[in-house]
C-alpha positions as CSV (number, residue, x, y, z in Angstrom):
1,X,-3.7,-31.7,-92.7
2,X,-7.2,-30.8,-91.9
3,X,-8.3,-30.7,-95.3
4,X,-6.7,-33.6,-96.0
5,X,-8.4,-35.8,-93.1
6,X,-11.8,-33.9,-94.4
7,X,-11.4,-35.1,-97.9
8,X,-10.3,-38.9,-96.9
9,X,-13.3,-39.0,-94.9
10,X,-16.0,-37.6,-98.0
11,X,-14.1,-40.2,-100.7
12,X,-15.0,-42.8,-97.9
13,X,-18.5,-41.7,-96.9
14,X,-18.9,-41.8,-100.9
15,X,-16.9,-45.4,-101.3
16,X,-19.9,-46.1,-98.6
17,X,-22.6,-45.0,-99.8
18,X,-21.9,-46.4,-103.5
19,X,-21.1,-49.7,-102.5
20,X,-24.5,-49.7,-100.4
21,X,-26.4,-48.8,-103.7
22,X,-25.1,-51.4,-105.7
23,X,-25.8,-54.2,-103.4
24,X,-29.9,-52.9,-103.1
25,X,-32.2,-55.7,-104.5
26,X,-34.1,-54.3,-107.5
27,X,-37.4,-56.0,-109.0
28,X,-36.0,-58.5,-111.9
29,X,-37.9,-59.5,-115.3
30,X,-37.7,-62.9,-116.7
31,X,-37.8,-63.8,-120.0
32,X,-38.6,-67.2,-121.7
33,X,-37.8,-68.4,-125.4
34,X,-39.7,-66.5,-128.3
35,X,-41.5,-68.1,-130.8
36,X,-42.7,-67.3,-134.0
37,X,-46.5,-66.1,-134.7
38,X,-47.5,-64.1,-137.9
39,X,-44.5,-61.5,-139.0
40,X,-43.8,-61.3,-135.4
41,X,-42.7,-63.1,-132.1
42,X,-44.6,-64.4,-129.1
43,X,-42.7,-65.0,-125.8
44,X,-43.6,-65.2,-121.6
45,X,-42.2,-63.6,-118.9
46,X,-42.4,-63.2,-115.3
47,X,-41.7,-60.0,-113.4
48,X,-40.5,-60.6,-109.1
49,X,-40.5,-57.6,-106.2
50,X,-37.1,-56.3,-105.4
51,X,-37.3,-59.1,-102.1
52,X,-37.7,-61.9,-105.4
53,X,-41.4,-61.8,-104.7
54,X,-43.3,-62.7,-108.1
55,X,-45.8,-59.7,-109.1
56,X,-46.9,-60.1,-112.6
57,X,-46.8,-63.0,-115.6
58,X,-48.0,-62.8,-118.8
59,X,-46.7,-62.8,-122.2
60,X,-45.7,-60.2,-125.4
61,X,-47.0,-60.2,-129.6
62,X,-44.3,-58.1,-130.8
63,X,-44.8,-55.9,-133.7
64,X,-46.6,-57.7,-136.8
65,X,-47.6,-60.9,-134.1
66,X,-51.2,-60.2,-135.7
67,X,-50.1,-60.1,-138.9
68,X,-50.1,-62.9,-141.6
69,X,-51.5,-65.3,-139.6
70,X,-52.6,-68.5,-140.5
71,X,-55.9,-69.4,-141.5
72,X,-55.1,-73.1,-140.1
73,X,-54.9,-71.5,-137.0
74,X,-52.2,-71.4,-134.6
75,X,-51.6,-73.1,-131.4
76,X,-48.2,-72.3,-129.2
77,X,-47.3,-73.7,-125.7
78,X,-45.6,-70.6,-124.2
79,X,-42.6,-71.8,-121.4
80,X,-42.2,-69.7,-118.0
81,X,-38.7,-68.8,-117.9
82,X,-36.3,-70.9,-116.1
83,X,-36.0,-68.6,-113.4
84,X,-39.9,-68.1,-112.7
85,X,-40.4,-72.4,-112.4
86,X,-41.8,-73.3,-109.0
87,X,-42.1,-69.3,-108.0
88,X,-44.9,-68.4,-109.7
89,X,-48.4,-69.8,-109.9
90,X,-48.6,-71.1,-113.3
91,X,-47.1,-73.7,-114.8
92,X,-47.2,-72.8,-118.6
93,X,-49.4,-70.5,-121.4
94,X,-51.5,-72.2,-124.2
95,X,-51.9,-69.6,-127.0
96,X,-54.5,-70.0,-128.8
97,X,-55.3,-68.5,-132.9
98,X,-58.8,-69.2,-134.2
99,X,-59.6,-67.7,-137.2
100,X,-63.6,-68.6,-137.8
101,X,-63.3,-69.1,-134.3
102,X,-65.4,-71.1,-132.4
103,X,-69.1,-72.5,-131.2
104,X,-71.8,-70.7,-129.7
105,X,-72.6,-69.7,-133.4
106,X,-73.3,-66.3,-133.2
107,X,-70.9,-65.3,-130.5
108,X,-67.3,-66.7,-130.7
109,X,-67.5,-67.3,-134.2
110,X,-65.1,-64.8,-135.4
111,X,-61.4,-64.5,-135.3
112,X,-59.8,-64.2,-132.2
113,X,-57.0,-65.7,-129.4
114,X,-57.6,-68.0,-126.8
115,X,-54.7,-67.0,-124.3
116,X,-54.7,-70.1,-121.4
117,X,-52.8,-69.5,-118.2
118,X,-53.1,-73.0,-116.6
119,X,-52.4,-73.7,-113.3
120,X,-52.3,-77.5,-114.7
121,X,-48.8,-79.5,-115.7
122,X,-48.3,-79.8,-119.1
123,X,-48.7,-83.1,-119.8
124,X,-51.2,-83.9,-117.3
125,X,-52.8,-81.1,-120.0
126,X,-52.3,-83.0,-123.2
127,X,-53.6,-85.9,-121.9
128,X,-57.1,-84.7,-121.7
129,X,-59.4,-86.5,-124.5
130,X,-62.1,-85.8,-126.2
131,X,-65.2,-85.5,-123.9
132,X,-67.1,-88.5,-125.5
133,X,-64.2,-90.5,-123.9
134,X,-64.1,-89.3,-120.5
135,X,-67.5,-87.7,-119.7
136,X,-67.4,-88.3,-115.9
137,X,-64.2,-86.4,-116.1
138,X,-65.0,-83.6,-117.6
139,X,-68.4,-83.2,-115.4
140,X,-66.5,-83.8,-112.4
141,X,-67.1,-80.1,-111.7
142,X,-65.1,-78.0,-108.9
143,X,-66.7,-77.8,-105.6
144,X,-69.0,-74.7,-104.8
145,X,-66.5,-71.5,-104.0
146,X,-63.9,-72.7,-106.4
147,X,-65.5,-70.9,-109.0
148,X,-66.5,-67.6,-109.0
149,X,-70.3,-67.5,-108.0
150,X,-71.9,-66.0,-111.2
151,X,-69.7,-68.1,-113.8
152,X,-71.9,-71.0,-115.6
153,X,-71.0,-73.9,-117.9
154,X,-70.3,-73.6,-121.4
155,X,-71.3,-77.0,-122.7
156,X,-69.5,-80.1,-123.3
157,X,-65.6,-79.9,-123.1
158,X,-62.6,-79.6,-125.3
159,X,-59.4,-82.2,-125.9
160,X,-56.7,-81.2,-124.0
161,X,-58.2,-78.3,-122.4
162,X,-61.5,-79.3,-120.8
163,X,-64.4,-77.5,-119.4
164,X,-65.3,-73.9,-120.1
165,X,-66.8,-71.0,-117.7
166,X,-68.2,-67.9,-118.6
167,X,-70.0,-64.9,-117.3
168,X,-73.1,-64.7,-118.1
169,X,-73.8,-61.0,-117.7
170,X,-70.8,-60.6,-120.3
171,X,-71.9,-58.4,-123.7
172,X,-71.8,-61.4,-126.0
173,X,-73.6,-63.8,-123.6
174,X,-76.2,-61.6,-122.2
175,X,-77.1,-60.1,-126.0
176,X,-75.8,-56.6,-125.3
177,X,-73.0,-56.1,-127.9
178,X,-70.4,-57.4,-130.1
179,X,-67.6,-60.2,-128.3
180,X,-64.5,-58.0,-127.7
181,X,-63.0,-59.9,-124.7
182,X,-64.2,-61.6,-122.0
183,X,-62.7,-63.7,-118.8
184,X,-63.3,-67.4,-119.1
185,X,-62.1,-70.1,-116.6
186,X,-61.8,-73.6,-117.0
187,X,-62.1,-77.1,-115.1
188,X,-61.1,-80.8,-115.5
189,X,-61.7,-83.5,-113.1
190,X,-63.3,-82.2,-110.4
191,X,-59.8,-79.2,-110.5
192,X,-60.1,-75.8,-111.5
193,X,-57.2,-75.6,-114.5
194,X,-56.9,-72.5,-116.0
195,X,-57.8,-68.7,-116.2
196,X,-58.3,-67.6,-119.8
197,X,-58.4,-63.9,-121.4
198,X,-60.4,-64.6,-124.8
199,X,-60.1,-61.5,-127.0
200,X,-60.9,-60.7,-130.2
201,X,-58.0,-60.4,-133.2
202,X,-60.1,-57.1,-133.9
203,X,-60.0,-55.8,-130.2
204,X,-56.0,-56.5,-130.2
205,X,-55.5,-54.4,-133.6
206,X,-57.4,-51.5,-131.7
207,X,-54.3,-50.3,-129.4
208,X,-56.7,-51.6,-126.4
209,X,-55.7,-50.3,-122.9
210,X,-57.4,-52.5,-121.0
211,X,-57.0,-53.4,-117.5
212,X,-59.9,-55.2,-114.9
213,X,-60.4,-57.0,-111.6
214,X,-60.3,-60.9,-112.4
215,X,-63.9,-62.2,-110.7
216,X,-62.0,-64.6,-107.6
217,X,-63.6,-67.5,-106.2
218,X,-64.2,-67.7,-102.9
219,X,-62.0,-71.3,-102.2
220,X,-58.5,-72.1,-103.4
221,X,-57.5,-75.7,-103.3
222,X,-54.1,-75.0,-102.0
223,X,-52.7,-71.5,-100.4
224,X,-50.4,-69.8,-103.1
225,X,-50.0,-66.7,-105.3
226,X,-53.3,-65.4,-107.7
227,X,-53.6,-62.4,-109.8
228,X,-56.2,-59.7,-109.1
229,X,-55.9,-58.3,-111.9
230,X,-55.4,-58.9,-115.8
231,X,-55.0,-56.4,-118.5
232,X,-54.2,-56.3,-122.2
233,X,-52.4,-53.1,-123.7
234,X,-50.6,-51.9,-126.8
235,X,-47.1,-51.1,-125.6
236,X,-44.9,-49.1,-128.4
237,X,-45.3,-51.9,-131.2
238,X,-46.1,-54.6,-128.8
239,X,-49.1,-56.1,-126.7
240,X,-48.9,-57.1,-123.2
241,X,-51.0,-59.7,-121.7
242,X,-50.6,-59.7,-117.7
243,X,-52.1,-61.6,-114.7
244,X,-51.3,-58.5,-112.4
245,X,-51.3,-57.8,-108.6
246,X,-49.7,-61.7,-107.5
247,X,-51.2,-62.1,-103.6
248,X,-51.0,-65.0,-101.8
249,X,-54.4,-66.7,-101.2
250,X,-55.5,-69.2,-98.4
C-alpha cells in the first residue's frame, strides 16, 4: 500500500510539473510574406521576449538573394507580420537594389542595398515628391537632439523617401577607405522617418559578421521602443539584417 501511495504521489508531482512546463511563455518569431529577389527570397520578421515584449526586427536574403539580380534595380516594400503591427516600432521595410548605385560620385556609386526601416506609414511614404516640388518640406529639418549630434545633411532629397543623414567621420565620407556600410538616417517634414543600413552588394557576398551600436539621438518625438543595436551576418546560406536590443525610450 505504501508503495503504492509513493508512486500515485511521483506520477502526480510529474503530471505537475509537466503541465507547469508547457504553460511557460517562450519568446516567439514572426514571420511576414516572402518575396522574390535574385534566385532567392526576401522576407521580415519580428522576434518578442517570452512576456510578448518585442526585441529584434529585421529581415532575411535567403540563399542566391544576391544572385541574378537586376540591373534595373530592385525595389521591395517588406510587410511586418501580422502579429508584430502596432507592437513594434516600425511600420514597414523599403529594400532597396542599386546597381551603379547612387550620387556623391565617387562614393556610393557602386552596387549596393539601401535597407529602410521607417518609422513613417506607408502611404504617408509614397506620397513624398520630388524635392523641386516640396522644398520647404524636405528642409523642414528635425529639431536639434532628434538627430544624432555628429550626423550632417546629404543634399537635396529623394521622392518618396526624403532627406538623407550621414556621418561624417564614416570611411567613405571622411576619405579613409572604400564604402562597405555605413548607418544613414533620414527626415521629412520637420520628422525624423527612417533608420537606414546602406551596405555594399560586395560587403553582403563577404559572409560579414557585423554587429554595432546605432549613434541615438538625444530626443524622441514620442516615448516607444528603439534599437541599440543593428547588425548584418551571414547565417548558414542566409543574411540577417536586425535592429537589435528594442528599449523603450522617453
Amino acid at each position: 500500500m505504501k508503495n503504492l501511495l509513493l508512486l500515485l504521489t511521483v506520477l502526480a508531482t510529474f503530471l505537475v510539473s509537466c503541465s507547469t512546463k508547457d504553460q511557460t511563455p517562450s519568446a516567439s518569431v514572426y514571420k511576414g510574406a516572402e518575396q522574390t529577389i535574385g534566385n532567392g527570397k526576401a522576407y521580415s520578421w519580428a522576434k518578442f521576449s517570452a512576456d510578448n515584449q518585442p526585441t529584434s526586427v529585421g529581415f532575411t536574403l535567403t540563399k542566391g538573394a544576391l544572385d541574378n539580380l537586376p540591373h534595373a534595380g530592385v525595389a521591395l516594400v517588406l510587410a511586418f507580420p501580422n502579429e508584430a503591427i502596432g507592437k513594434i516600432p516600425f511600420d514597414h521595410i523599403m529594400l532597396d537594389y542599386l546597381h551603379t548605385g547612387h550620387e556623391p560620385p565617387g562614393v556610393y556609386d557602386l552596387a549596393h542595398f539601401d535597407m529602410h526601416f521607417y518609422w513613417q506609414p506607408l502611404a504617408e511614404r509614397k506620397a513624398i515628391p520630388l524635392y523641386t516640388a516640396a522644398p520647404a518640406k524636405f528642409d523642414n529639418l528635425p529639431a536639434a537632439g532628434f538627430l544624432p549630434s555628429n550626423y550632417i545633411r546629404l543634399p537635396a532629397g529623394v521622392p518618396e523617401m526624403g532627406v538623407h543623414w550621414a556621418d561624417p567621420a564614416s570611411p567613405e565620407l571622411a576619405g579613409k577607405g572604400k564604402f562597405t556600410e555605413t548607418l544613414i538616417y533620414g527626415s521629412y517634414d520637420g520628422k525624423v522617418t527612417f533608420i537606414e543600413p546602406m551596405v555594399s552588394h560586395e560587403f553582403l557576398k563577404s559572409k560579414p559578421n557585423l554587429s554595432k551600436n546605432i549613434p541615438l539621438p538625444s530626443k524622441f518625438a514620442k516615448a516607444g521602443y528603439f534599437p541599440m543595436k543593428y547588425s548584418i551576418k551571414q547565417e548558414g546560406d542566409d543574411i540577417v539584417v536586425s535592429m537589435e536590443d528594442l528599449m523603450i525610450m522617453q
